[in-house]
C-alpha positions in Angstrom: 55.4 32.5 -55.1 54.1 31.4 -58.2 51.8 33.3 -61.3 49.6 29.7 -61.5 47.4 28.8 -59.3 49.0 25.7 -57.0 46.1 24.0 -56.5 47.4 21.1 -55.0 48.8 22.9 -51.9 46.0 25.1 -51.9 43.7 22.0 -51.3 45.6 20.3 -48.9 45.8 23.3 -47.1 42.1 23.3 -47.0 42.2 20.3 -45.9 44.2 20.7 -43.3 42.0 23.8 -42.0 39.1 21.0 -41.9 40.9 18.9 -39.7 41.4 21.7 -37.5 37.8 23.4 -37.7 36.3 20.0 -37.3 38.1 18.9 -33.5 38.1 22.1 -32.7 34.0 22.3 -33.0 33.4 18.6 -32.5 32.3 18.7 -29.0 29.3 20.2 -29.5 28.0 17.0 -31.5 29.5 14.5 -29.1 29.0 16.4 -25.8 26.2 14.5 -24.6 28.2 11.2 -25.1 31.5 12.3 -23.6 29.6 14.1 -20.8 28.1 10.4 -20.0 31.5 8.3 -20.5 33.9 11.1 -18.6 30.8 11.5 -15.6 30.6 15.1 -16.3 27.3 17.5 -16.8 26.8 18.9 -20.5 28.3 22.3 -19.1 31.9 21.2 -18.1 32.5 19.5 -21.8 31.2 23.1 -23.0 34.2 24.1 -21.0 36.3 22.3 -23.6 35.4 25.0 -25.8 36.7 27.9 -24.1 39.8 26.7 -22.5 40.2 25.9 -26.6 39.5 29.2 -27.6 41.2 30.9 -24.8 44.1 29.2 -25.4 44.1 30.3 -29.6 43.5 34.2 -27.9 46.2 33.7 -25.7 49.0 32.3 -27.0 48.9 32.4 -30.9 50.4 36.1 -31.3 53.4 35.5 -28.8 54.2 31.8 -30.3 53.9 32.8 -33.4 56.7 36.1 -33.1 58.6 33.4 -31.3 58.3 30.9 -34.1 58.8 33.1 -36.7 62.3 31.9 -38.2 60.9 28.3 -38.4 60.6 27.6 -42.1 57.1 27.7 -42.8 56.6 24.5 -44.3 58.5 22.9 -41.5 55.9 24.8 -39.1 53.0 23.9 -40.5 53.8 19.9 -40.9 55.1 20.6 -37.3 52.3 21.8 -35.7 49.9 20.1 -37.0 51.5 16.8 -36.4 51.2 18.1 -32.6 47.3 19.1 -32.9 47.1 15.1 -34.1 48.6 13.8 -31.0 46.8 16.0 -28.6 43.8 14.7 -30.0 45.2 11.4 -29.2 45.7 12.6 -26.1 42.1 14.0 -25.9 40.9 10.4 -26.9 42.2 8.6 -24.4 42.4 10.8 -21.8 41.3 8.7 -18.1 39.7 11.8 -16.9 37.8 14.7 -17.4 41.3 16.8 -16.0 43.6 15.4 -18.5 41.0 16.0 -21.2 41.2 19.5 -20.1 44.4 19.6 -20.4 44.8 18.1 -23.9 42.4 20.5 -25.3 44.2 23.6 -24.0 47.6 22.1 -25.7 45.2 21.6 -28.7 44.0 25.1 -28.6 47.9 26.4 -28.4 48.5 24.4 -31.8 45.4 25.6 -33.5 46.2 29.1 -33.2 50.0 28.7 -34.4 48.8 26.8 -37.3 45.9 29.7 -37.9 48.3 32.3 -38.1 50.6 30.3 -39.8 48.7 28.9 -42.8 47.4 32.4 -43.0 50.8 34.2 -44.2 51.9 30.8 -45.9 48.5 31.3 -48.6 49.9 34.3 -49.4 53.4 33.6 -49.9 52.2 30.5 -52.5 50.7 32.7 -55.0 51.0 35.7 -57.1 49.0 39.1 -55.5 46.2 38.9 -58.1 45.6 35.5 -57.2 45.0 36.0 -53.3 41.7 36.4 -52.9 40.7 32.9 -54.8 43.7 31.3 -53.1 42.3 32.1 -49.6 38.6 31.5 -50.8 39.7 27.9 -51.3 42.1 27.4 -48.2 39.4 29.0 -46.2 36.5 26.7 -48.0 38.0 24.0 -45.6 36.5 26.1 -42.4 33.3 26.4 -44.0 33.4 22.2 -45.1 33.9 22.0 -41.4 30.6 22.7 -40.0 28.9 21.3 -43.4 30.3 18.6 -43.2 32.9 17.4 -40.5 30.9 17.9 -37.4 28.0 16.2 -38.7 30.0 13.2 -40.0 32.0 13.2 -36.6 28.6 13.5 -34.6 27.0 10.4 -37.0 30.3 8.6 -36.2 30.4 9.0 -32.7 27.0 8.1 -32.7 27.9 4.9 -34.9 31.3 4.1 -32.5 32.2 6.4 -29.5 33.5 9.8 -29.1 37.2 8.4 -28.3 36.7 6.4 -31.2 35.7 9.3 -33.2 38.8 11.2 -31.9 40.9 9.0 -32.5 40.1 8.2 -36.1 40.5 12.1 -36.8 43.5 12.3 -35.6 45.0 9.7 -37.7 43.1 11.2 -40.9 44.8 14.9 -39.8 48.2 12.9 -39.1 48.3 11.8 -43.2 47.2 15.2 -43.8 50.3 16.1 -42.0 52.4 14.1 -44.3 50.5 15.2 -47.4 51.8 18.6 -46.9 55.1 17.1 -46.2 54.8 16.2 -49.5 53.2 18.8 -51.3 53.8 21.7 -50.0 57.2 23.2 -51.6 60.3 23.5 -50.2 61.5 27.2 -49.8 58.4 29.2 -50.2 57.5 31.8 -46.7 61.1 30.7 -45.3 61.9 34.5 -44.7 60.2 35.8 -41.3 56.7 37.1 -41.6 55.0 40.1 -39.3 53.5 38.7 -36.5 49.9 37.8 -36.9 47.2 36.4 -34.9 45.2 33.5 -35.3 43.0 34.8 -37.9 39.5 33.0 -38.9 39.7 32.4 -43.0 36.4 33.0 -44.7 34.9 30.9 -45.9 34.1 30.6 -50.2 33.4 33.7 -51.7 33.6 35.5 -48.5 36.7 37.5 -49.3 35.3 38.6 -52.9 32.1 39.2 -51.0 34.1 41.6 -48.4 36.0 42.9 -50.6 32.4 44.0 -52.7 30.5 44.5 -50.6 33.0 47.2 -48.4 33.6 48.5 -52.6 29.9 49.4 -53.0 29.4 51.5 -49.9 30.0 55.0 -51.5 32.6 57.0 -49.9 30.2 59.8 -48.6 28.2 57.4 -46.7 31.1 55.3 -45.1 31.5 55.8 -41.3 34.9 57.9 -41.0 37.8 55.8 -40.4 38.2 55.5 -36.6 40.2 52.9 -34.8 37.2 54.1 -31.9 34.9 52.3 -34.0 37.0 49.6 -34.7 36.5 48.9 -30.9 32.7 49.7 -31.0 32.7 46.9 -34.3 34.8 44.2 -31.7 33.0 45.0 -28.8 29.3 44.1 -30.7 31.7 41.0 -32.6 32.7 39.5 -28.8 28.8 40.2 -27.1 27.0 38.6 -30.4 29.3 36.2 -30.7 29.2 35.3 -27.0 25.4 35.0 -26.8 25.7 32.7 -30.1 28.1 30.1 -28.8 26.5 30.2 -25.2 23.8 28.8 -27.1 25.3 26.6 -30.1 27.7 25.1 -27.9 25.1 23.5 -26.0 23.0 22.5 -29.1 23.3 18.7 -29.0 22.0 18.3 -25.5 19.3 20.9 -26.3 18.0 19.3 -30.0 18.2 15.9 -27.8 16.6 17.9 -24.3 14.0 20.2 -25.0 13.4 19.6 -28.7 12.7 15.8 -28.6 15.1 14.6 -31.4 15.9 11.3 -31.9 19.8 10.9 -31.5 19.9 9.5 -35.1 18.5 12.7 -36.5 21.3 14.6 -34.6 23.6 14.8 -37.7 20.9 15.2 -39.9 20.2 18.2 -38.1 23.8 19.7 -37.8 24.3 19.2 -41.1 21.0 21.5 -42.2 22.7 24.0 -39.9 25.7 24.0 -42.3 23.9 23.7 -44.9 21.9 27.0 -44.5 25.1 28.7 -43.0 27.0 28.0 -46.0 24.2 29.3 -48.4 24.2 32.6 -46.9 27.9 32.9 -47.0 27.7 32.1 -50.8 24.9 34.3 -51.4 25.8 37.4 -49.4 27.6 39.2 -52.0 24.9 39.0 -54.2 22.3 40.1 -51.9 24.0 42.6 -49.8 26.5 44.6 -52.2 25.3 48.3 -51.8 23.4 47.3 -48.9 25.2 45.8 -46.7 23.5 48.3 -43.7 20.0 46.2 -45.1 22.2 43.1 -44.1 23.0 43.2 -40.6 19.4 44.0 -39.6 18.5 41.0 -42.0 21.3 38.5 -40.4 20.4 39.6 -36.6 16.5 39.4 -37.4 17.2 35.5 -38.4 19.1 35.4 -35.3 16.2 36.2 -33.5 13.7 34.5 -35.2 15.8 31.1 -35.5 16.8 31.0 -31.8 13.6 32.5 -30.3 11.6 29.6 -32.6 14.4 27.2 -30.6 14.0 28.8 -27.0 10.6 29.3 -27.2 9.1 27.0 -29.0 11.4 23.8 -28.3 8.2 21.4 -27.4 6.2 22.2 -31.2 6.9 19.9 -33.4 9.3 21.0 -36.3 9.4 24.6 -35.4 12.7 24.4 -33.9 14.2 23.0 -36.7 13.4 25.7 -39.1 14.2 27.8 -36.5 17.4 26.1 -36.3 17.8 26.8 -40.1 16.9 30.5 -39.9 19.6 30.6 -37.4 22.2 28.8 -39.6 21.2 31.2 -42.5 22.1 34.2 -40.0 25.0 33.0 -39.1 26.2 32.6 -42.7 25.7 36.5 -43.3 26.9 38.1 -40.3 30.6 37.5 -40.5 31.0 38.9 -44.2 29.0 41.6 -43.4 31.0 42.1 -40.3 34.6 42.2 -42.0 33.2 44.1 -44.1 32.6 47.2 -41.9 35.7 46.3 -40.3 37.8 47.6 -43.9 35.4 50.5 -44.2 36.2 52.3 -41.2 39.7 50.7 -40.2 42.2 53.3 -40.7 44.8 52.0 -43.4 47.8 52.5 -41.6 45.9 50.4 -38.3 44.2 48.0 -40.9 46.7 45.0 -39.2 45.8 46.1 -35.3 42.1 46.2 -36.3 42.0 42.8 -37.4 44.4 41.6 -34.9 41.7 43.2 -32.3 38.7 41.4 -34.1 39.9 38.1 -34.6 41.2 37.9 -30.8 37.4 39.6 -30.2 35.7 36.7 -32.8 38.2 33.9 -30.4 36.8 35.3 -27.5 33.4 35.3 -27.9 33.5 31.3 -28.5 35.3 30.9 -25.3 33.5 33.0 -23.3 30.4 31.9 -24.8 30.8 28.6 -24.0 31.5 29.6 -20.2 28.6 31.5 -19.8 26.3 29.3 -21.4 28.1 26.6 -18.9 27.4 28.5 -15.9 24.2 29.3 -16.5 23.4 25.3 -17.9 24.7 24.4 -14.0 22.4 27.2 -11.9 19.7 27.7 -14.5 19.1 24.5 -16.6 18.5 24.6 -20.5 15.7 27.4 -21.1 18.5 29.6 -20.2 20.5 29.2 -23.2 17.9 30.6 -25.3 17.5 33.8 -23.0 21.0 33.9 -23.0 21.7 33.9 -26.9 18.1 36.3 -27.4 19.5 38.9 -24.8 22.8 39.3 -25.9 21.7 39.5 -29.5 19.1 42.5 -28.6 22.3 44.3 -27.3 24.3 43.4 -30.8 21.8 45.0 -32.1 21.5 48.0 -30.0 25.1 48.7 -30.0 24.8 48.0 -34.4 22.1 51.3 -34.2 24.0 53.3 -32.3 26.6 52.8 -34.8 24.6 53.4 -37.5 23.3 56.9 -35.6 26.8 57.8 -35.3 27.5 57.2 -39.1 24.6 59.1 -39.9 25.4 62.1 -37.7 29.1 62.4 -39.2 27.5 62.8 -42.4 25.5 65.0 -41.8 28.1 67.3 -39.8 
């Protein structure tokens, strides 16, 4: 632990959460092109994503308690040298099987990694330089869907998706070897609690949590109760579900339903970003002492982006602002959501809450992308949209009944 800032760790770090963000996410960019090479419909490569996220729910708490004693730095070069060569794997995988397979081995690495960079950030820097460490090893996951996707979607595009694959996994391989390099010897080598894979914010996020949970006065915070700790999770996994059933399948629908021209695909992606990454930034600023205001806000841009996309996919432009609106949601909701999360986790459960969110965030991406699957195979793509608007009425719902319950504590 150091009292300056390392900021050359710190960046490679974020890199290296890029590199991870990016594969982990890139099917959605290339899915219509390795659905076409591998003979597969658009629904089996959403598959990808689950067994990925199933695998980061599944395995990253017990591999991490037995990894512990590993050195971190060792770990960290260690595993993501793995993630690199199961993306090799992934590119030139015969089959859409073995692809399977590689993704589920690349899942198992992402959530070691996760939960491993996650303690490591910590052990780098002094306490009262946490929360801007994190905010700029987690600015790699928000980079990710700025930038990397749509750059990985423009190069497939330019190349091929094994290509593409393979090309990141050589770029995260030197990352590998930076870290070697940079990352000093010594520091996080005692055992750390066992953690889950835990989903960094992206920047600002943490100063905005840690605000915006600041400014809810005392008298009007929900009491602590690890019951609505499961309440919070259970609305994180069913918005979160109706999202990615959705997103995951957003190439094929821009390219479907919308009309777009395959060369405006990244452009597209990378507005989505764009706008998410804007509202992360501005959160704080708008939401501190309102952060109630905020989720209504957040899940009416859910609405009013995906409904423009479901609805209106035929009308010229529409879905793209509607695409932006939806990227703009996006950027909100999770700050807002880990925020609530610290206001009415009890301290002494503050670990277990956020062990039961992230697994319920992990989920929701997996299961998303399996539901939106299924109902791609019996139903075609105008279910997507009914999909992602249902489940984000019942986020909603379940978010008023919270609120009703908060309300009738105080008044009690």
């Amino acid at each position: 632990m150091t009292s300056k800032l390392p900021l050359g760790p710190l960046f490679t770090l974020a890199t290296a959460i890029f590199m991870s963000i990016t594969i982990e996410m890139l099917p959605t960019g290339l899915m219509h092109l390795m659905a076409r090479d591998l003979g597969v419909n658009d629904g089996q490569i959403g598959l990808l994503m689950s067994v990925f996220a199933f695998a980061v729910v599944i395995t990253s708490t017990p591999l991490t308690m037995l990894l512990r004693n590993i050195p971190k730095r060792y770990l960290l070069v260690g595993v993501l040298t793995f993630f690199s060569l199961s993306t090799v794997m992934t590119a030139l995988a015969p089959t859409y099987a073995l692809v399977l397979v590689s993704r589920i081995i690349n899942g198992v690495a992402h959530g070691v990694f996760w939960s491993s960079v996650t303690s490591y950030t910590g052990s780098l820097v002094a306490p009262q330089h946490l929360t801007k460490a994190v905010s700029i090893t987690g600015g790699g996951g928000g980079l990710a869907f700025v930038l990397g996707v749509p750059l990985g979607t423009a190069l497939g595009q330019w190349l091929d998706w094994r290509t593409t694959f393979i090309v990141l996994a050589v770029v995260c391989l030197i990352v590998a070897a930076a870290l070697w390099k940079v990352l000093p010897q010594g520091i996080g080598d005692r055992p750390a609690p066992a953690t889950t894979a835990v989903e960094l914010p992206t920047p600002q996020a943490l100063s905005d949590v840690e605000a915006i949970t600041a400014s809810i006065p005392i008298a009007r915070r929900p009491r602590k109760s690890m019951g609505l700790v499961i309440v919070l999770c259970v609305l994180v996994m069913t918005v979160m579900t109706g999202h990615y059933s959705f997103y995951s399948y957003i190439s094929p629908y821009l390219l479907g339903p919308v009309g777009l021209a395959e060369v405006l695909l990244p452009i597209a992606l990378f507005g989505y970003g764009i706008a998410s990454a804007l509202a992360t930034g501005l959160t704080g600023a708008l939401f501190t002492g309102r952060a109630g205001l905020g989720f209504y806000v957040a899940f009416g841009l859910f609405v009013f982006g995906g409904g423009s996309l479901a609805l209106f996919a035929g009308v010229p432009v529409i879905p793209l602002i509607g695409l932006g609106l939806w990227g703009f949601g996006m950027g909100f909701l999770p700050t807002l959501l880990q925020s609530r999360l610290l206001a009415i986790a009890p301290s002494k459960h503050r670990d277990l809450a956020s062990a039961i969110y992230t697994s319920a965030f992990n989920g929701g991406i997996g299961l998303g992308a399996l539901v939106g699957a299924l109902l791609l195979d019996q139903y075609g793509m105008g279910a997507l949209g009914v999909s992602f608007l249902t489940l984000t009425i019942v986020g909603v719902i379940i978010n008023v009944v919270v609120d009703l319950k908060t309300v009738r504590e105080r008044s009690a």
